[in-house]
C-alpha positions as CSV (number, residue, x, y, z in Angstrom):
1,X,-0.6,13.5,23.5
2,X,-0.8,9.8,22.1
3,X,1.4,7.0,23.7
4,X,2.5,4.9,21.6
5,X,5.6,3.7,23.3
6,X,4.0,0.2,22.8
7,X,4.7,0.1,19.0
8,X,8.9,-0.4,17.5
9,X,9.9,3.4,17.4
10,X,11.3,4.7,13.9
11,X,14.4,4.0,12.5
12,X,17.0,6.8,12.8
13,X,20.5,5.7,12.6
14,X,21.6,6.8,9.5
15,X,23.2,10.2,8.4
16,X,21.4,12.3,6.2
17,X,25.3,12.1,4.1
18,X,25.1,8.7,3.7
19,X,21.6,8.8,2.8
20,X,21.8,10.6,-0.6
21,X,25.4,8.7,-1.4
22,X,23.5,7.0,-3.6
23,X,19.9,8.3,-3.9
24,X,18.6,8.8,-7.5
25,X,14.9,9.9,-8.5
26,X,13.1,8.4,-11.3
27,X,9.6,8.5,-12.5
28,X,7.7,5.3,-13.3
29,X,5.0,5.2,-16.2
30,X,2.1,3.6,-16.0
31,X,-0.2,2.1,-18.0
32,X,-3.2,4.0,-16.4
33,X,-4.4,6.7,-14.4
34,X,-3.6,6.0,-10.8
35,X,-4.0,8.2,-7.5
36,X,-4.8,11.0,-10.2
37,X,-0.9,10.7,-12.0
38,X,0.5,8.3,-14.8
39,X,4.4,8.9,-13.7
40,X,4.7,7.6,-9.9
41,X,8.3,9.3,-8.9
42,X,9.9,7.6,-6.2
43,X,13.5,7.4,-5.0
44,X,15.6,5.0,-5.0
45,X,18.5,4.6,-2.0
46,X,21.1,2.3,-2.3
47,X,22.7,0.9,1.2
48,X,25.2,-1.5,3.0
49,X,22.2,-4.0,3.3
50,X,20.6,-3.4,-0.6
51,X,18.6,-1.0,-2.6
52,X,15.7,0.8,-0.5
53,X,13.0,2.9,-1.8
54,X,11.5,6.3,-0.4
55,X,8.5,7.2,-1.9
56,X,6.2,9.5,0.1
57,X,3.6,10.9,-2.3
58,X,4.0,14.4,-3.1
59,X,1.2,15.8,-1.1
60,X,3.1,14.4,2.3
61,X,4.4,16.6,4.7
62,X,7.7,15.9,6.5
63,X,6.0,14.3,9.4
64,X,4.6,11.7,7.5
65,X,7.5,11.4,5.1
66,X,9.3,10.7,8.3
67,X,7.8,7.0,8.8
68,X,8.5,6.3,4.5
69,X,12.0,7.1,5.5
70,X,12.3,5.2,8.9
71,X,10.9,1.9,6.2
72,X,14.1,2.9,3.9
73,X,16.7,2.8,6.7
74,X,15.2,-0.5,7.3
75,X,15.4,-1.8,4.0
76,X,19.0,-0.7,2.9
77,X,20.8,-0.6,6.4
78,X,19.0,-3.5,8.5
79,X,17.0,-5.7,6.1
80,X,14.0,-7.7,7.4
81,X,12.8,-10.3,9.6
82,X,13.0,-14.0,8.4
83,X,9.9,-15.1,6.6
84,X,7.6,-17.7,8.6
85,X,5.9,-18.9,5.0
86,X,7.8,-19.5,1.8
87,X,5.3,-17.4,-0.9
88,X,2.3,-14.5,-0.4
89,X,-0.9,-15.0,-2.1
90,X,-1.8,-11.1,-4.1
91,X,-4.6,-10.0,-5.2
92,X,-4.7,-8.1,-8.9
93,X,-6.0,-4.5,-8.5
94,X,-8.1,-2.8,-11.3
95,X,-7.9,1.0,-11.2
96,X,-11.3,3.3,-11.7
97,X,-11.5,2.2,-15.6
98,X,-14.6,1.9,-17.9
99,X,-16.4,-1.2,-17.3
100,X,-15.2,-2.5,-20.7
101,X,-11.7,-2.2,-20.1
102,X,-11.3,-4.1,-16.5
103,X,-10.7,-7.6,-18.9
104,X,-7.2,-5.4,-20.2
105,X,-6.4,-4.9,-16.9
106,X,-7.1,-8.1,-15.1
107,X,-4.8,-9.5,-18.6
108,X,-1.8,-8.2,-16.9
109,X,-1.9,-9.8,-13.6
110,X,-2.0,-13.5,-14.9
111,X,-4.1,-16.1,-12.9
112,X,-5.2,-14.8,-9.4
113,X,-7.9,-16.0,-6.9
114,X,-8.5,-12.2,-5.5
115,X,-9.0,-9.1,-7.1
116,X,-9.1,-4.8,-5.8
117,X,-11.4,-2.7,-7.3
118,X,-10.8,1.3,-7.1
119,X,-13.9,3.2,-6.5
120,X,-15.3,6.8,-5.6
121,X,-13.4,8.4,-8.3
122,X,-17.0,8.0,-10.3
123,X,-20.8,7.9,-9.8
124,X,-22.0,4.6,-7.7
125,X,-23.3,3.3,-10.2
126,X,-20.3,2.9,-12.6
127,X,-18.2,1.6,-9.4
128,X,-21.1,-1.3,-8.7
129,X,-20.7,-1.8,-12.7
130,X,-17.3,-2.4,-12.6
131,X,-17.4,-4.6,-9.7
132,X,-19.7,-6.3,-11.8
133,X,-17.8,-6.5,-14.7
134,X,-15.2,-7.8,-12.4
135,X,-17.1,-10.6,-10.7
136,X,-18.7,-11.6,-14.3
137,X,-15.1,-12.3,-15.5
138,X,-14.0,-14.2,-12.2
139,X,-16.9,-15.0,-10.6
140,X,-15.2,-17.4,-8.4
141,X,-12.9,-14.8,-7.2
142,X,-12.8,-13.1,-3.5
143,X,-14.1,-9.4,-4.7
144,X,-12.5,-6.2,-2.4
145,X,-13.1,-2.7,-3.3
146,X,-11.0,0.5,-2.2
147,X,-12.8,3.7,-2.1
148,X,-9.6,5.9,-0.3
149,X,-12.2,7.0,2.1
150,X,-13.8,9.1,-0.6
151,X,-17.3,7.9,-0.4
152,X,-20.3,9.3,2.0
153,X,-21.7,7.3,4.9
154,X,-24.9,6.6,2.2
155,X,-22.8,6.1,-0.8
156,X,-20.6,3.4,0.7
157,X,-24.0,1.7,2.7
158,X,-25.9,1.9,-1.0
159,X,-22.6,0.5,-3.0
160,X,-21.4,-1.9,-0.2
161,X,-25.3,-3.3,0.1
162,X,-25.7,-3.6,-3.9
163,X,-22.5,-6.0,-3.8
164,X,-23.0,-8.0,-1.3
165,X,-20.7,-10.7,-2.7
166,X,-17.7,-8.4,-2.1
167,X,-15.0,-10.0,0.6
168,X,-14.5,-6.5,2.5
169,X,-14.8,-2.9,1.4
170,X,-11.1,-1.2,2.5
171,X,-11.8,2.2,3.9
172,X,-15.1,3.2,2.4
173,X,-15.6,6.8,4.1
174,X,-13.0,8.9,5.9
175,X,-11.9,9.0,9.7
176,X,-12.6,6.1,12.1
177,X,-15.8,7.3,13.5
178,X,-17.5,7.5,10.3
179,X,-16.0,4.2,10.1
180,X,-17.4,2.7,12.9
181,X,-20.9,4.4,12.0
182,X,-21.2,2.7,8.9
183,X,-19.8,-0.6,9.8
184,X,-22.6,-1.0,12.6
185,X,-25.7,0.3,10.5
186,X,-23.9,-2.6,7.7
187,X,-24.3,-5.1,10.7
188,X,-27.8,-3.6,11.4
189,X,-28.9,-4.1,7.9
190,X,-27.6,-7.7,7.5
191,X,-25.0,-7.1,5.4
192,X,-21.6,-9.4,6.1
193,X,-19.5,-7.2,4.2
194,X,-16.1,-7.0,6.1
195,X,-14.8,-3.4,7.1
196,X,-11.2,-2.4,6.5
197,X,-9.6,0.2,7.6
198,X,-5.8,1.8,5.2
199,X,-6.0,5.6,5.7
200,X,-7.6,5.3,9.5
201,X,-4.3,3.1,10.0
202,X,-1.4,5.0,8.3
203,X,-3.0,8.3,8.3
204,X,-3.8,8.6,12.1
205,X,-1.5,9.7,14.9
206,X,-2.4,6.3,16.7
207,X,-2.4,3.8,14.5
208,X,-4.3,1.6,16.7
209,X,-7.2,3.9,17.5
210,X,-9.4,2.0,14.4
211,X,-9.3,-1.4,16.6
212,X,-9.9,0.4,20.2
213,X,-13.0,2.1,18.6
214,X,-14.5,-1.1,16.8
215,X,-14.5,0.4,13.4
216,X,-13.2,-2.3,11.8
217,X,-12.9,-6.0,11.0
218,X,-9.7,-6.0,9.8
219,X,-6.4,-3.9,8.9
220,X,-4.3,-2.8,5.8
221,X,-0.9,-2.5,6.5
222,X,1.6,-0.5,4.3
223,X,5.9,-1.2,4.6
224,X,6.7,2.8,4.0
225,X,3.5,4.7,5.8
226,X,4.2,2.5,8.8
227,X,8.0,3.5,9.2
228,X,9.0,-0.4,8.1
229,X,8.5,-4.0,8.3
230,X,9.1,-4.6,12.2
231,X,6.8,-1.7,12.9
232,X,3.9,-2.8,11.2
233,X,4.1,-6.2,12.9
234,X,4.3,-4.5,16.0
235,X,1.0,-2.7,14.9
236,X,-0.3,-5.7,13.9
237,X,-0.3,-7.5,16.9
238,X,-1.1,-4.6,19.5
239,X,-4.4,-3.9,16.9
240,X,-5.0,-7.6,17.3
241,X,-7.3,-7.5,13.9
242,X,-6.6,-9.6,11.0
243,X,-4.2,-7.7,8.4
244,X,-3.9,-7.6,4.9
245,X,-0.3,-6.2,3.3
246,X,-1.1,-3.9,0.2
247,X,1.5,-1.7,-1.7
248,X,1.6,1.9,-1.4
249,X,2.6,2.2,-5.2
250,X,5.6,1.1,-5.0
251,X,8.6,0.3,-7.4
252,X,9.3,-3.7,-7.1
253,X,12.0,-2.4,-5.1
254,X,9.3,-0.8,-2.3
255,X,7.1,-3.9,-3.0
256,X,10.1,-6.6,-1.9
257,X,9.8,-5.1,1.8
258,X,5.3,-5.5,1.5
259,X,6.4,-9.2,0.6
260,X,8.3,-9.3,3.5
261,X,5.7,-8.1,6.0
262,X,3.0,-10.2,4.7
263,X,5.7,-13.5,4.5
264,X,6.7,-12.9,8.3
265,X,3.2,-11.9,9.7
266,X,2.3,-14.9,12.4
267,X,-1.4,-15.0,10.1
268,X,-2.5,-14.0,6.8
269,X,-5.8,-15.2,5.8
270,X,-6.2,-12.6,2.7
271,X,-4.6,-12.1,-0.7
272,X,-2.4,-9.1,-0.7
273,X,-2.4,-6.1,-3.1
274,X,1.2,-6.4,-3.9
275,X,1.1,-6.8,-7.4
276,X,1.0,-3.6,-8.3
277,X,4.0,-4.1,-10.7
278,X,1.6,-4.8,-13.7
279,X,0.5,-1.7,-13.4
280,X,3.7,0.1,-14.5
281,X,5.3,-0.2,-18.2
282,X,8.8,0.8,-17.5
283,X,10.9,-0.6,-14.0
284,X,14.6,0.0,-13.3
285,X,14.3,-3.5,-11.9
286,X,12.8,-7.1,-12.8
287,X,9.3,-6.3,-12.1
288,X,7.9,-8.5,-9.1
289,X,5.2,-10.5,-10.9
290,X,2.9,-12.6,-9.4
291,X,3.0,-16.6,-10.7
292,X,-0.2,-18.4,-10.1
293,X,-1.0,-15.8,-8.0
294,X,1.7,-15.7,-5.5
295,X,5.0,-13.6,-5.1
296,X,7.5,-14.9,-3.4
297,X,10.0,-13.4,-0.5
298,X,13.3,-12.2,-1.0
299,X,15.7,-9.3,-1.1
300,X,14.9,-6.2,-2.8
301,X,15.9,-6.4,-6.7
302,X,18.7,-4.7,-7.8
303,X,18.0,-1.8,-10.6
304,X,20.0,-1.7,-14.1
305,X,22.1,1.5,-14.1
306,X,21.2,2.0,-17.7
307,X,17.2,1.8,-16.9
308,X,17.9,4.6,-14.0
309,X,19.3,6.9,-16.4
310,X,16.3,6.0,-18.6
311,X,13.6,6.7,-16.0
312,X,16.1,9.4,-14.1
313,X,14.0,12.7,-13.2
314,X,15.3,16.0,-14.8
315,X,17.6,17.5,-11.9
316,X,15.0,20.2,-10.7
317,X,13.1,17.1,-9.4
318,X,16.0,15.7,-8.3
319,X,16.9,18.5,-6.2
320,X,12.7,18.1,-5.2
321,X,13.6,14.4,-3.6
322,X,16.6,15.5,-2.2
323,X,15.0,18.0,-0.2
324,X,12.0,16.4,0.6
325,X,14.6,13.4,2.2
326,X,16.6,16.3,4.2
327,X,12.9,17.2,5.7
328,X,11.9,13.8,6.6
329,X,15.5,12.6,7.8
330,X,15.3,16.5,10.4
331,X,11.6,14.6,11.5
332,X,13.2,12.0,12.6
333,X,16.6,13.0,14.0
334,X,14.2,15.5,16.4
335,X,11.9,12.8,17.2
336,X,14.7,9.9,18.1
């Protein structure tokens, strides 16, 4: 059994009534292919505090839903801890494209000084050429990529080595072990290529095994995976590793609580990929943009009713969220 009575425990102070009082589901469309779907469905919860989002993706269990839903108690019933800096730098994120479209994509996210390039969903050597493509078109820009830990311990070491420019690699092969494999035959082979560690975080029954085992150099950390904004700063600061805040596909509704981790964490020495907004064509809500690079901190948007009943899901999938909130909210009512 893991302790981890040293991180915030879940939220769970809400009935499951006043939950879905005002809980719609609505489906997003985006402009590309993205974690395999072009419609991200997520729900929106409306509470005393403001709208909330709860938007496990549809492959999570109830357990793990549980923590998405903890982060939307917070959101609409609590709100967030007072910012300690006034904007968030972001990084633009360009999905597993042909090399010749990345220039579209970039188009959409305005000026920004950092950029996330998806990877493993190809052959190697279309990922290095669209990092490439990438670093020709901003060649003064700090270059990430994201492989969801869907590369081998030699195709991340071969990709990872052929860029050596890149800023970090986020969670290049699965599992911390593997992680901390790779990141010391990197450091044997003189490669200053940072590690990061997303799924090995979120994914893992202690979040803070990736630090204890030395498999990375630094942290993503994600609002609704981590059960909320007071969480993942707990998590941040037992891990005592650098963190970057990244989006886990949010609406701009979802994204409002990233800006608030990333604005309240004591240090945040990376651009966050929280501009995921400009990947979506249709929001109920103003979009959250980056200007210049930088999204500023503030309460969640409020959605146009009409928009909702635009994007609203046919009711089957309504009844689909409802029970997948029921499942999650049981989680955490047996677990408080």
């Amino acid at each position: 059994m893991v302790d981890n009575s040293h991180i915030l425990p879940l939220n769970a102070d809400v009935a499951l009534e006043e939950l879905t009082a005002n809980a719609v589901a609505i489906g997003l469309p985006m402009h590309t292919r993205f974690r395999n779907t072009t419609l991200r469905e997520v729900m929106l919860v409306k509470g005393p505090v403001g709208w909330a989002e709860f938007s496990p993706f549809p492959e999570y269990g109830p357990e793990e839903s549980a923590r998405w839903l903890s982060a939307t108690i917070e959101a609409g019933w609590h709100g967030w801890p007072e910012p300690v800096r006034d904007t968030v730098p972001v990084n633009a994120t360009v999905p597993a494209v042909a090399p010749d479209d990345v220039e579209a994509v970039l188009a959409r996210f305005g000026p920004v000084s950092a950029v996330k390039v998806k990877v493993a969903e190809d052959d190697p050597a279309t990922d290095i050429a669209r990092v490439e493509r990438v670093r020709h078109l901003l060649p003064e820009a700090d270059i990430r990529i994201d492989a969801n830990a869907k590369y081998t311990h030699q195709e991340a070491f071969d990709v990872i080595t052929a860029l050596p420019f890149l800023t970090y690699a986020e969670q290049p092969v699965p599992g911390i072990q593997p992680l901390a494999i790779l990141r010391a035959a990197l450091r044997e082979a003189g490669s200053t290529v940072l590690i990061a560690a997303d799924e090995a975080v979120r994914k893992e029954t202690d979040p803070l095994a990736v630090a204890q085992a030395q498999a990375a150099d630094l942290i993503v950390v994600k609002v609704q995976p981590l059960g909320g904004v007071r969480r993942a700063l707990s998590i941040v600061e037992q891990a005592g590793l650098d963190a970057v805040v990244s989006s886990a596909l949010d609406s701009s509704v979802g994204i409002a609580g990233g800006v608030a981790l990333a604005a309240a964490l004591p240090r945040l020495d990376h651009a966050c990929g929280l501009a995921t907004a400009a990947l979506f064509t249709r929001e109920p809500a103003p979009p959250a943009l980056p200007v210049n690079g930088f999204l500023t901190p503030g309460p969640a948007p409020s959605p146009d009713a009409a928009i909702i009943e635009e994007l609203k899901l046919p009711e089957e999938r309504q009844q689909w969220w409802r029970t997948r909130l029921a499942q999650a909210h049981r989680v955490l009512q047996q677990n408080a």
